[in-house]
LUMGU-832670 format. One record per residue: x, y, z of N, C-alpha, C, CB in turn. Coordinates in pm, whole numbers, plus 50000, padded with zeros to 5 digits. Glycine has a CB too. Layout:
BEGIN
XYZXYZXYZXYZ...
//
This chain:
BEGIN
073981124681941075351122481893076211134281937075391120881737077441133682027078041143382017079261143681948078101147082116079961158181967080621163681877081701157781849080801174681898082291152881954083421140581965083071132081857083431131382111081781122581853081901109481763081711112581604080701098181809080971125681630081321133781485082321135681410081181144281488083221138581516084501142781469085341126181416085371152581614085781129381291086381117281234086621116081109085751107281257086631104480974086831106980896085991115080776087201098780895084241114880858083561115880779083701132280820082321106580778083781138480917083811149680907084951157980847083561152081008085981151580774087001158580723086901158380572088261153480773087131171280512086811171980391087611168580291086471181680374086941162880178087261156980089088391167179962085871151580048087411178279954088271186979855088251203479908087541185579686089091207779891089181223479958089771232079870090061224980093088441239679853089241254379776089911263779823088511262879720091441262879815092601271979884092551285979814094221265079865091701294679799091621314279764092491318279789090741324979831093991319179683094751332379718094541343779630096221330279718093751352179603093741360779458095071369979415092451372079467095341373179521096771383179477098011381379438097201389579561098251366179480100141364179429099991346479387101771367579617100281340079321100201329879253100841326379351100531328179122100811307379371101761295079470102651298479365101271275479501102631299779240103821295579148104671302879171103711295379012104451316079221105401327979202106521326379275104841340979238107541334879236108931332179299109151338479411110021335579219108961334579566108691342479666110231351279670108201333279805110261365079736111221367579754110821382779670112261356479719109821388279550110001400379487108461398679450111271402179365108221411379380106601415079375105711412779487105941407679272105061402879512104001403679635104371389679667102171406979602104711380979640105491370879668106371369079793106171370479574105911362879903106641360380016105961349580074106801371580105106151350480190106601341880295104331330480282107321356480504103711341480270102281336680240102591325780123101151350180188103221326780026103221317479911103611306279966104051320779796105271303080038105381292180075104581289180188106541290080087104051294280266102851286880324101531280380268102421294480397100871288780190099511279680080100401265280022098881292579888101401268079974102051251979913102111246579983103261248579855103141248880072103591237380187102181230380267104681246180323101621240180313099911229480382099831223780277098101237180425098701231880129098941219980014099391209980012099491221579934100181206079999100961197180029101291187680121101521200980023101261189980225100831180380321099491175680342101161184480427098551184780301096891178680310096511168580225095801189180277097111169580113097411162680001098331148180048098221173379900098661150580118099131133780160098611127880284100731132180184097521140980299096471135180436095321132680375096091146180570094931129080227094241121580182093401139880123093571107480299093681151780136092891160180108093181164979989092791168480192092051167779866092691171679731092521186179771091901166279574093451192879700093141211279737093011218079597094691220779834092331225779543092261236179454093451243579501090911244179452094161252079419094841264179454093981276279358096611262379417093261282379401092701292479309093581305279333091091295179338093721313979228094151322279198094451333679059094721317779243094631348479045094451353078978095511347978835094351364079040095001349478686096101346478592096841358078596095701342778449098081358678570098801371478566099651370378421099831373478709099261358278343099931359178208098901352878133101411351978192098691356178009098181349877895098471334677839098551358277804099961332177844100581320877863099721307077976101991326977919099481315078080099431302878213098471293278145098701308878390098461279378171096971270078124096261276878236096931249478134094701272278231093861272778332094191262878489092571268678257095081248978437095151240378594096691237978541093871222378637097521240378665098921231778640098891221178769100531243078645099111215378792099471202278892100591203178974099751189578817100241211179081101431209279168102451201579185101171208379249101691186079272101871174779337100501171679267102131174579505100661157479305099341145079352098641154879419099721129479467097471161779382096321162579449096321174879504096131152779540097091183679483097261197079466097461206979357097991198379522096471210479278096231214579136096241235179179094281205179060096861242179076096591254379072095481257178907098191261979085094511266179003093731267378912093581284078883092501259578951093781291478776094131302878739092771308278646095561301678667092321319978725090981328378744091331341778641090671333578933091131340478534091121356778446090091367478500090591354878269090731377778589090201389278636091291399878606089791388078785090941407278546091561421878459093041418678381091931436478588093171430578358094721427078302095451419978335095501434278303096141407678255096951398178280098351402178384097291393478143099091417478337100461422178373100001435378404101681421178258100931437778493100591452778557099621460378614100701459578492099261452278707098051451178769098711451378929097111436778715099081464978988099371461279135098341455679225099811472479201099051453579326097921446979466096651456479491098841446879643097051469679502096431481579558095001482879429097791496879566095691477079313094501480079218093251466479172095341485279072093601453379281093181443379293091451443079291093861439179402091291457279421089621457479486088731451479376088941474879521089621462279223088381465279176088041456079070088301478679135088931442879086088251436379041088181422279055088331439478955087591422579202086921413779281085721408979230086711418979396085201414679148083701410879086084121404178999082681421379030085161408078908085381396978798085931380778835086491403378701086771384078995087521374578987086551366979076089001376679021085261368679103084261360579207083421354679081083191371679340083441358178975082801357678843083701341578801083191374678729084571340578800085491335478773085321321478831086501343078806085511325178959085521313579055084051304779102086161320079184083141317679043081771311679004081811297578909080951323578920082021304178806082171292978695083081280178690082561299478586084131285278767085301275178786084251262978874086911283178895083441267278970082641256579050081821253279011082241257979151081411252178911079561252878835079971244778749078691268678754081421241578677081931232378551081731220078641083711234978479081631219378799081841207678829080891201378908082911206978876080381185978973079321181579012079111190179103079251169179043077721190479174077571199579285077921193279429076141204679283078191199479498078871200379639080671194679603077831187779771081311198179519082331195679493083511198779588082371200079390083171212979611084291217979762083481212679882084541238679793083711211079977083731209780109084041221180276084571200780090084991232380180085231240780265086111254080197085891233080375085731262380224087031269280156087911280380232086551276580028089141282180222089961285380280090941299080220090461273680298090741307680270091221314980206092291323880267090311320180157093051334780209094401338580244094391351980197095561329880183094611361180321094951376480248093161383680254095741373680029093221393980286091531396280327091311399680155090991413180474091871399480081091291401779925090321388879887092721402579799091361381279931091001362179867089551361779987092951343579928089501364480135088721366580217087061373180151089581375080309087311385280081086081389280026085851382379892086051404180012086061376079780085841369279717085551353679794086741371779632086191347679887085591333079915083921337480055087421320180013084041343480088082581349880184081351346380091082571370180212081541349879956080141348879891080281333479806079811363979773081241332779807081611315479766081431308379844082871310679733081141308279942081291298280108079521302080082082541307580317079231311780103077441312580149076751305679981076701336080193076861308779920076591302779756076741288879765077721308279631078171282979812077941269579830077551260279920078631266179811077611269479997076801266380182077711256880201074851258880216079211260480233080301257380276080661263380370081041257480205081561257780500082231271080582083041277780528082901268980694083621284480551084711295580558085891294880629084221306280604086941291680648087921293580764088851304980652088871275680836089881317380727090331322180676091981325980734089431329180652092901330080667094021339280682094341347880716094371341880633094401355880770094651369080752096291371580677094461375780905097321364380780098661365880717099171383080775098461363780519098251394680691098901407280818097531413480756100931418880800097701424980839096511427580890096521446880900096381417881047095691452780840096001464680846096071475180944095491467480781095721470081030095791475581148096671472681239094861474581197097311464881239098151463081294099661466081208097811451481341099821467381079100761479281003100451492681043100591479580842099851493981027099631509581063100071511781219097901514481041100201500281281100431504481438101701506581435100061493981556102701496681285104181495381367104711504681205105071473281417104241516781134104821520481003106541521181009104141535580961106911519580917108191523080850108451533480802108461516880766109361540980884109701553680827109271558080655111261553780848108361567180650107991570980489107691557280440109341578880387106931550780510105991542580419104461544380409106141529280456104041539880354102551545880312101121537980399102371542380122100701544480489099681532380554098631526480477098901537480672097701520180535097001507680503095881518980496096931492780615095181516480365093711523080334092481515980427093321520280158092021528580474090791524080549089921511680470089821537780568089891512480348088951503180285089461489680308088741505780135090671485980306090981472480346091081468280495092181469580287091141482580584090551474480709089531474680720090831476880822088181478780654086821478180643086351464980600086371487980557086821457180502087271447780431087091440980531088451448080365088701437480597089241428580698088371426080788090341432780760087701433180845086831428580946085441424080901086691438981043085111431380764083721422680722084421408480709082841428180555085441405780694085981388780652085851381580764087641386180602086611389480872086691384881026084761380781031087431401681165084091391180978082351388481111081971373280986080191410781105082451370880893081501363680785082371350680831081521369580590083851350580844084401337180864083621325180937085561339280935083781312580961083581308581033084261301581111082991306281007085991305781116087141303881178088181310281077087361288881213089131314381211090231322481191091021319781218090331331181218092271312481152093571305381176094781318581172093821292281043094931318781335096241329481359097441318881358096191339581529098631327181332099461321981346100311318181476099841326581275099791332881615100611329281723099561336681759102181331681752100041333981966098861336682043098601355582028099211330282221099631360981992099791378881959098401381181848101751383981853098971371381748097661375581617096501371281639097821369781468096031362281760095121357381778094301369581871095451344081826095361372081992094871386882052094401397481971095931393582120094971397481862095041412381761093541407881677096881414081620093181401081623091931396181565090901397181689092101380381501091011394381832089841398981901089871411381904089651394382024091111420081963091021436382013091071443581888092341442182117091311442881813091571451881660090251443981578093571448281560089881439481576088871433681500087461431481548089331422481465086951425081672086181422881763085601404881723085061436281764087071404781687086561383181626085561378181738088401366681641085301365781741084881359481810085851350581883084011354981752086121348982003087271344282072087421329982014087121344882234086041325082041086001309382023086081306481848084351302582100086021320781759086251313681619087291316581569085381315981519088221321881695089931319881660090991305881727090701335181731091541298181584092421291181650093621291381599092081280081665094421290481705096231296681672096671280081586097651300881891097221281581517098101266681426099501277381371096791256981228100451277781461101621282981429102101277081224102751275981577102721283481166103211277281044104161265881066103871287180962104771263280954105791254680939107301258280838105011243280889108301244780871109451246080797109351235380746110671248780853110271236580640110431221880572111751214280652110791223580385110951209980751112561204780824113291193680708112251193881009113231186080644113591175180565114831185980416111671165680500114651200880421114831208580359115661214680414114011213280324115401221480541116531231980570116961228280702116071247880564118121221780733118841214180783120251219480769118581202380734121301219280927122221218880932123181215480824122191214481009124211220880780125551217980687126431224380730125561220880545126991222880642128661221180594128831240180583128971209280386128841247880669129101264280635130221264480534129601274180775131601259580575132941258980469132121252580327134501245980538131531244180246130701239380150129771250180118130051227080192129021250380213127871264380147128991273180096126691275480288129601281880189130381294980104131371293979983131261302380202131821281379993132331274279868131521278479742132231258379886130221271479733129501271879632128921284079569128691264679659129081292679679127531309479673129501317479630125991319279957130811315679657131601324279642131811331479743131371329979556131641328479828132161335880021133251330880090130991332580156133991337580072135311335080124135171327080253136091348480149136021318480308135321311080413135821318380539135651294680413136701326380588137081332580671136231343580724138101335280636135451347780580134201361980596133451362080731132771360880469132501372580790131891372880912130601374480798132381385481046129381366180808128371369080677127131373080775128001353280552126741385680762125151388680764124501389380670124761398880811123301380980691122331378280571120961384980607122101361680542120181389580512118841392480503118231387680386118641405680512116751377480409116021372680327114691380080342116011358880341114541382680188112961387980139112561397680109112111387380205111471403380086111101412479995111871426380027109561413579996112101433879973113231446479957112191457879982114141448079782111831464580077110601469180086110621475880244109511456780053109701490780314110221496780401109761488080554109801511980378108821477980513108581470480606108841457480709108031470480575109651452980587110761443580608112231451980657110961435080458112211462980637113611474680708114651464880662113741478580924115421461980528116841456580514117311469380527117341447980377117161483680505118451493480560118541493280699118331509180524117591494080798118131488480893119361478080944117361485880912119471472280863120481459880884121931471580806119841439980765121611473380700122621481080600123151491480726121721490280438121931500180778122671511480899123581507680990121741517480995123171498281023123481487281169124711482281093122091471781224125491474380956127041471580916127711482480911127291465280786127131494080909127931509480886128351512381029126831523980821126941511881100127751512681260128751502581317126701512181374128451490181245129621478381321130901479481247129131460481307131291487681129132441489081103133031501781156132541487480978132011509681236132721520481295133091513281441131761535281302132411507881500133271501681662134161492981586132191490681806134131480881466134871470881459135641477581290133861454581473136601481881253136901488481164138121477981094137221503081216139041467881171139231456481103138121446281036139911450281186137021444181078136131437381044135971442480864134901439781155135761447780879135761453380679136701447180598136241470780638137711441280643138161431380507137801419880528139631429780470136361412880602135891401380618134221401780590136351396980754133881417280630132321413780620131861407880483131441427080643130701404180509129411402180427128751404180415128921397880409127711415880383126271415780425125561409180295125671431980464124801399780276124141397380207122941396880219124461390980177122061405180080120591406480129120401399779966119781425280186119401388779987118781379679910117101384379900119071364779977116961389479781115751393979774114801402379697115731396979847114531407879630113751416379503112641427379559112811404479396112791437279492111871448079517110561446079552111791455279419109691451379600108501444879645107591458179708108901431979763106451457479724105291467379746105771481879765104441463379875105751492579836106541505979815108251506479776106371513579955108681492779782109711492679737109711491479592110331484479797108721493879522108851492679387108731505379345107961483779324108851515679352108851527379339110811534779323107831531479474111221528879395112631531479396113751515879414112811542979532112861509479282114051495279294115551495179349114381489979147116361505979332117801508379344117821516179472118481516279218116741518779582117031528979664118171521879765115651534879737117861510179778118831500179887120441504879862118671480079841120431498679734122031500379646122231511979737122141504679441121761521579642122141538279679122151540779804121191548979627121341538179925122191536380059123131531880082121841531680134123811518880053124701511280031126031521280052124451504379895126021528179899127291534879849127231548279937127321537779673125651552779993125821567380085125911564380195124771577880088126091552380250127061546280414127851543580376126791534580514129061540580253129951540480264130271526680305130201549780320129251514480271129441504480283129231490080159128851505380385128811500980048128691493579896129941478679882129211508579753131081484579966131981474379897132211458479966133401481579891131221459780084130681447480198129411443380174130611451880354128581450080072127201444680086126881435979865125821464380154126411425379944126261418479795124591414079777127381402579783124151420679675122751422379643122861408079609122211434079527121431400179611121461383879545119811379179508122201370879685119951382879390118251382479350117021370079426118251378479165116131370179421115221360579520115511346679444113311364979526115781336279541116361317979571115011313479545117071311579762115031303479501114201291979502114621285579642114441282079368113371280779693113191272279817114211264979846112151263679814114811254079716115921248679753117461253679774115881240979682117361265879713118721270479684119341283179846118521280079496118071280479928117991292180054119041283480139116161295480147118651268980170119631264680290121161268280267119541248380313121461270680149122931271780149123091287280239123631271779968122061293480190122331308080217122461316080378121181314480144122201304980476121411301880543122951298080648120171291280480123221284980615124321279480631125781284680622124171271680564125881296280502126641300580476126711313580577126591300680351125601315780642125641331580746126071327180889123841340680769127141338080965127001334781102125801339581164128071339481173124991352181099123881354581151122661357881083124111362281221121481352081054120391366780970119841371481016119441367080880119601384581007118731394981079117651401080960119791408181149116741399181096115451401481057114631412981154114771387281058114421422681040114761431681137113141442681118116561439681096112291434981079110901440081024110601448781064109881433981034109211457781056108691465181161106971456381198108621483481100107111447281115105801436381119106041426681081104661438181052105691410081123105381400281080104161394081171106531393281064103451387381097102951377981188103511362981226101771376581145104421364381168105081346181201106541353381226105081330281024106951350781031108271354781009109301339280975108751364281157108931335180866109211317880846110611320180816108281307980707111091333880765112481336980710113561330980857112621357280666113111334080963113841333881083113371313981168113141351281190112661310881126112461302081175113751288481038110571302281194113141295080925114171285180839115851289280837113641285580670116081299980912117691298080922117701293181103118771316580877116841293081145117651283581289117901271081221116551279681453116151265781159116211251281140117661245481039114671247581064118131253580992119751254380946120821255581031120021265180867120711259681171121821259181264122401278381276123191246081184121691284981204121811300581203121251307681260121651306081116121921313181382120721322081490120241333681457121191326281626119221340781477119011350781412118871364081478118081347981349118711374181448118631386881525117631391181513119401396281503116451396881531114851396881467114901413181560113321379481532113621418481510112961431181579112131424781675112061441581479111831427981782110901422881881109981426381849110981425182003109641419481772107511427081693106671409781653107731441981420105471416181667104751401281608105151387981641104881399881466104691382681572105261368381559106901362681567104821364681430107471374181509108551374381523109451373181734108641387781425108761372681836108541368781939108141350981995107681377881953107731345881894107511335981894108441325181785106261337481885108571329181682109581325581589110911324481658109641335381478111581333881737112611336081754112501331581927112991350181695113581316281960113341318582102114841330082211113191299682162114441337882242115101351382287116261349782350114311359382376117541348082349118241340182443118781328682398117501337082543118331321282358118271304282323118771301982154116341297482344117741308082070117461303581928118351313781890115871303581861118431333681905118511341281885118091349181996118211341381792118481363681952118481376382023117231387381988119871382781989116541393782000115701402881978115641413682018114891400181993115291424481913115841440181968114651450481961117181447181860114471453682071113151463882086113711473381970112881472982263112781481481916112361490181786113811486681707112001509881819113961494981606114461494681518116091504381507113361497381442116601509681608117521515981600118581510281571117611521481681119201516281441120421505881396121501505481524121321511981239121391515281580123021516281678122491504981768123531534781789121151501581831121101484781894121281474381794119621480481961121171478281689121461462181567122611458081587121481463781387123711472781583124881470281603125571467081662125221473781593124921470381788126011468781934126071451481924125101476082132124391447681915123881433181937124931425281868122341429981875124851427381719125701422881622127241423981623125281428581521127981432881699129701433581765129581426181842130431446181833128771423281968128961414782086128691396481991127481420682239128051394281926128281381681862129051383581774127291375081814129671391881738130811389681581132291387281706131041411581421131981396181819133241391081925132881375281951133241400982100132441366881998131601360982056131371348181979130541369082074132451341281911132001327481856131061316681902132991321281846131581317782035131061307182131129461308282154131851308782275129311321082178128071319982174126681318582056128041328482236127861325981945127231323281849127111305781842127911330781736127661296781838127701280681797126511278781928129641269981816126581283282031125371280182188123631280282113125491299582349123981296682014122681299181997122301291781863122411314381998123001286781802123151280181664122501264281704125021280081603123151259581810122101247081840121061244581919122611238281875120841257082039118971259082013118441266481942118171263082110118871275581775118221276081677117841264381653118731281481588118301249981605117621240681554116851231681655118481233881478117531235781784115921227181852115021230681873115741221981958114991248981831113481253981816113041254881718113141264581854113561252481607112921253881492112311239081490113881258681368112791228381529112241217781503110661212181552113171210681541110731224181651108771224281673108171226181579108001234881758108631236681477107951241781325107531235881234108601247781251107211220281204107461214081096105981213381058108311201081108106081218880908104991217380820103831202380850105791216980670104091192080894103061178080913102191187981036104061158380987102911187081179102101197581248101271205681236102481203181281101891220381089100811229981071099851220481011101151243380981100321213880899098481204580862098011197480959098351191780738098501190281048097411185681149096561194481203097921179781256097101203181264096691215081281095381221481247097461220581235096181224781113094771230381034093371217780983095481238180867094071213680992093071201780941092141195081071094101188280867092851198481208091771197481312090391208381239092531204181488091561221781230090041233881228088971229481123090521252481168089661221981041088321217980895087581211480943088621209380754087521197781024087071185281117086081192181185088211177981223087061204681274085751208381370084791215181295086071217881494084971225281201084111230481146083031227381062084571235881112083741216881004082291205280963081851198281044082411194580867082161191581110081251189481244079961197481292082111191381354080831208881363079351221881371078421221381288079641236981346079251223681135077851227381014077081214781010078361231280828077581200880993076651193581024076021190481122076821186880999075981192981226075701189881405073801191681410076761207081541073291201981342072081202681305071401194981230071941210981267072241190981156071541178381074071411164581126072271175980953072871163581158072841151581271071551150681398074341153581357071471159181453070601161381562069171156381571070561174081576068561166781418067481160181300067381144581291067961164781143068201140281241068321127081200067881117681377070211124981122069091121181468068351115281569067241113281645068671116081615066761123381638065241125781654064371121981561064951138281667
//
């Protein structure tokens, strides 16, 4: 029998345990550890779930309150794992209690008939070392996440930010040798998992993410700024997501200080709006942003706007002539892919994924490192520049429209197919003989 006739319905799994341990699907992406990883675990969820696949969402409780299962959708259930303190429990202090939360997820599988999962999938090399001994225990494969990767932060740091502890790239790569596939997001992270890691070529496969195209869609800009309170005449730069030195929003903040020094009428029109909540070393100095703000001398153009719900982003989106994204890392970067798929070109750092997200020219513009005085120049030549802005505004949405979430689950849901296939291929073999 080969692998081909294998491949089919019987090789696709029935139920899948989705491992995120560190940030709940529920959570409000945009502040605490909450980003761009959250709306990805849902959104597949969610589509697998209407590809006939039921998914666990496992994950840590972070309140006393939570039930043990809330119900997404049809067939996408979150199931909530008590490992240490409910509140106040950062990421960094997670390691140590991996034993409880594998304890957890023990029992969570043992309440139920045996061979109940089919595969498990996990996200973030934390969720990675807790599903490794869950995958061999249930003699399930493994496919995993990475999402980012510590070695490759440490390649691109942020001024006075704090690098990645050896122990989690020690971690990361025991996850990488135990996986038995590794879903990168673009062909860069796929490179970076062989040369930074020493993966196995053949147990990496690229399945770019997704947008909710049906979600974030072209409008009405005069309507959006209507509703959010933006004058409709304004020039609006936007930044979405976590407030933090790695995501660089002062970068963007440096870069409006320099564009009101070449463009100095522009100041009774700007906007900068950054949509988004404190988040990993940015939680140490919640207000440090502000306080740049008022020490460029640009407090009275920039409007703080706490983290959106999924639905409430397209306006925000719509309402910008540009968002810049201006990281010093992503591996995707969905923030920039969901304002093209809105008709909003974006300005990105030429890093990561963010190369692939952004088409260069076409969708948006991209700016080697991080120097605000290139944010700026970039950003005067389109604030002159309507025309081109509206050029790059409608192949933002014909590149974003490759992005769509059905894709990433086909996608991923090839890698489950093949991977049960393999694990059964020995048995099959048996049988024919």
């Amino acid at each position: 029998m080969t692998t081909t006739l294998m491949r089919g319905r019987a090789s696709l799994p029935r139920r899948v345990a989705m491992v995120t341990v560190h940030t709940s699907p529920l959570d409000q992406p945009g502040t605490g550890d909450a980003g761009g990883m959250n709306v990805y675990v849902v959104e597949l969820s969610r589509r697998l779930a209407a590809l006939g696949v039921e998914v666990d969402l496992i994950t840590r409780a972070t309140s006393s309150d939570l039930p043990p299962a809330v119900e997404l959708v049809p067939g996408v259930t979150v199931r909530h794992v008590t490992a240490g303190p409910f509140e106040g429990l950062a990421k960094e202090d997670l390691p140590a209690q991996l034993c409880a939360f594998t304890s957890g997820l023990m029992r969570l599988e043992a309440a139920r008939p045996p061979g109940w999962y089919d595969l498990v999938h996990s996200h973030y090399w934390l969720s990675g070392q807790v599903s490794w001994l869950a995958a061999e225990r249930w003699d399930v494969p493994l496919v995993h996440s990475m999402h980012t990767m510590a070695k490759v932060k440490n390649l691109t740091l942020a001024e006075g930010d704090a690098p990645e502890p050896l122990a989690r790239a020690i971690g990361e790569a025991q996850v990488v040798a135990a996986a038995d596939r590794l879903v990168a997001s673009t062909t860069e992270e796929a490179d970076q998992l062989v040369q930074l890691y020493d993966a196995d070529p053949d147990q990496v496969v690229r399945v770019p993410p997704g947008v909710d195209l049906g979600l974030f869609t072209p409008g009405s800009r005069s309507r959006a700024r209507a509703g959010l309170g933006i004058p409709d005449d304004a020039h609006v730069l936007l930044f979405v997501g976590r407030i933090q030195p790695l995501k660089a929003p002062d970068v963007l903040l440096r870069a409006a200080a320099r564009l009101l020094e070449l463009r100095p009428a522009l100041r009774e029109r700007l906007v900068v709006a950054v949509v988004g909540g404190p988040s990993g070393s940015g939680l140490s100095q919640p207000r440090a942003l502000e306080a740049l703000a008022a020490e460029l001398g640009v407090a009275d153009v920039v409007r703080f706007v706490e983290p959106q719900a999924q639905d409430a982003l397209p306006d925000w989106y719509r309402a910008a002539d540009v968002t810049v994204v201006p990281s010093y890392s992503e591996s995707f970067g969905l923030v920039a892919i969901e304002s093209q798929a809105c008709g909003t070109p974006v300005v990105a750092a030429s890093v990561g994924g963010l190369r692939t997200a952004v088409a260069d020219g076409r969708s948006g513009l991209l700016v080697p490192g991080h120097d605000p005085d290139d944010y700026a120049a970039v950003l005067a030549a389109l604030t002159d520049d309507p025309h081109r802005r509206a050029v790059l505004g409608h192949g933002a949405v014909e590149h974003a429209a490759r992005f769509g979430w059905g894709a990433t689950a086909a996608g991923v849901l090839d890698v489950y197919g093949d991977v049960l296939a393999e694990r059964a291929m020995p048995t099959a073999i048996a049988v024919n003989r």
